[in-house]
C-alpha positions as CSV (number, residue, x, y, z in Angstrom):
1,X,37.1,-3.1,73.7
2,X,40.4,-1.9,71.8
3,X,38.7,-2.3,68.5
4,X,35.6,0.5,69.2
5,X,38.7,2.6,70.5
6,X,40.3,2.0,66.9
7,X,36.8,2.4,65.3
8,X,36.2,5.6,67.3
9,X,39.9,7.2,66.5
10,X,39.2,6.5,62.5
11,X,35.6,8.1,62.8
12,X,36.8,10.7,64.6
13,X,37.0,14.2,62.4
14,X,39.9,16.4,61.5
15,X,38.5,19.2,63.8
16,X,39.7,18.7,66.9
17,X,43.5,18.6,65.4
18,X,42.6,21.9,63.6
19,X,41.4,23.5,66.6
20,X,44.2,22.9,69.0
21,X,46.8,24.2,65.9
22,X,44.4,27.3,65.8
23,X,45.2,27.5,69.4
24,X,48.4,27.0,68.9
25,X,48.8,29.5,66.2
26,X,47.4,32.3,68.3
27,X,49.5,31.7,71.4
28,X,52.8,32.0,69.1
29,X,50.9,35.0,67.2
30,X,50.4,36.6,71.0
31,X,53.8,36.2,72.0
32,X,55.3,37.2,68.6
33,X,53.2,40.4,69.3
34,X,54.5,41.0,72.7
35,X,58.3,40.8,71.8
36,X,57.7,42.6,68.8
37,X,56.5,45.6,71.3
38,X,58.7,45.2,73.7
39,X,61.6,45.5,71.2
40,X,60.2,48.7,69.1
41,X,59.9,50.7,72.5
42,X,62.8,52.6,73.4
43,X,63.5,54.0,77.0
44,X,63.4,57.3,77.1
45,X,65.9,59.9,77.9
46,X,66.8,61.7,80.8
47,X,65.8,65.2,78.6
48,X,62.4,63.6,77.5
49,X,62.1,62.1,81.3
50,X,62.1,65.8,82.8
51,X,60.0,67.2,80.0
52,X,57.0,64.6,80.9
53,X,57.2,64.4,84.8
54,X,57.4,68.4,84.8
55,X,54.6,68.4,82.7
56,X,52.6,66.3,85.0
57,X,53.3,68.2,88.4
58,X,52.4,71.0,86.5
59,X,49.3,69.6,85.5
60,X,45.5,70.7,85.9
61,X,46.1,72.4,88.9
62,X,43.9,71.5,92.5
63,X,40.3,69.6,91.9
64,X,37.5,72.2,93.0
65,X,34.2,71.0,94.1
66,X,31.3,73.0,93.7
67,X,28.5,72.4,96.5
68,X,24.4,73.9,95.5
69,X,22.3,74.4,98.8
70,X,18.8,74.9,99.0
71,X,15.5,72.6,98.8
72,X,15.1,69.9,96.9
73,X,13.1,70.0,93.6
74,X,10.9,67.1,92.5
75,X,10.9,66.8,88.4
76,X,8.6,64.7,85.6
77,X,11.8,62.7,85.3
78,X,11.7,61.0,88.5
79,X,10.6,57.5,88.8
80,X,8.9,56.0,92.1
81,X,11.7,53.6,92.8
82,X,14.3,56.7,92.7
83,X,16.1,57.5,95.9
84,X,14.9,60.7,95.8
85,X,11.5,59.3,96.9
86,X,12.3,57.6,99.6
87,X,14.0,60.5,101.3
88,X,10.9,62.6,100.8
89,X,8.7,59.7,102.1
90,X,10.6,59.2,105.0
91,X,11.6,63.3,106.2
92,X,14.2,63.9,109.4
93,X,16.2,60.5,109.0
């Protein structure tokens, strides 16, 4: 039994051991990455601070929704399995 496991270890290629370094390689590339980030960003200033969050309450002002009333209007681009359908199939509910 210990000499197929020998047998099976010296047949076995060089890919698995390249693999896992690959691995290896991209989880210190990943972290590198990370630090390196974290490191170049600077907090900001109190000035810069007051310039963005004023900017944002200032923003784009109140949403506005716009509501259409009237019938319904069936087109060429409706398909039978639309939902559309089924409420004109099925009027009052």
């Amino acid at each position: 039994m210990f000499e197929a496991e020998v047998e099976m270890e010296k047949r076995s290629s060089f890919l698995p051991l390249l693999l896992m370094l690959c691995l290896v390689a991209a989880i210190l590339g990943l972290i590198g990455y990370v630090v390196l980030q974290a490191k170049g960003q600077t907090p900001l200033s109190a000035q810069e601070a007051n310039r963005i969050v004023a900017a944002t309450v200032q923003g784009p002002g109140p949403a506005v929704i716009h509501f259409r009333t009237g019938l319904v209007k069936p087109s060429a681009d409706e398909k039978p399995g639309d939902r559309i359908i089924d409420c004109w199939k099925r009027p009052g509910s």
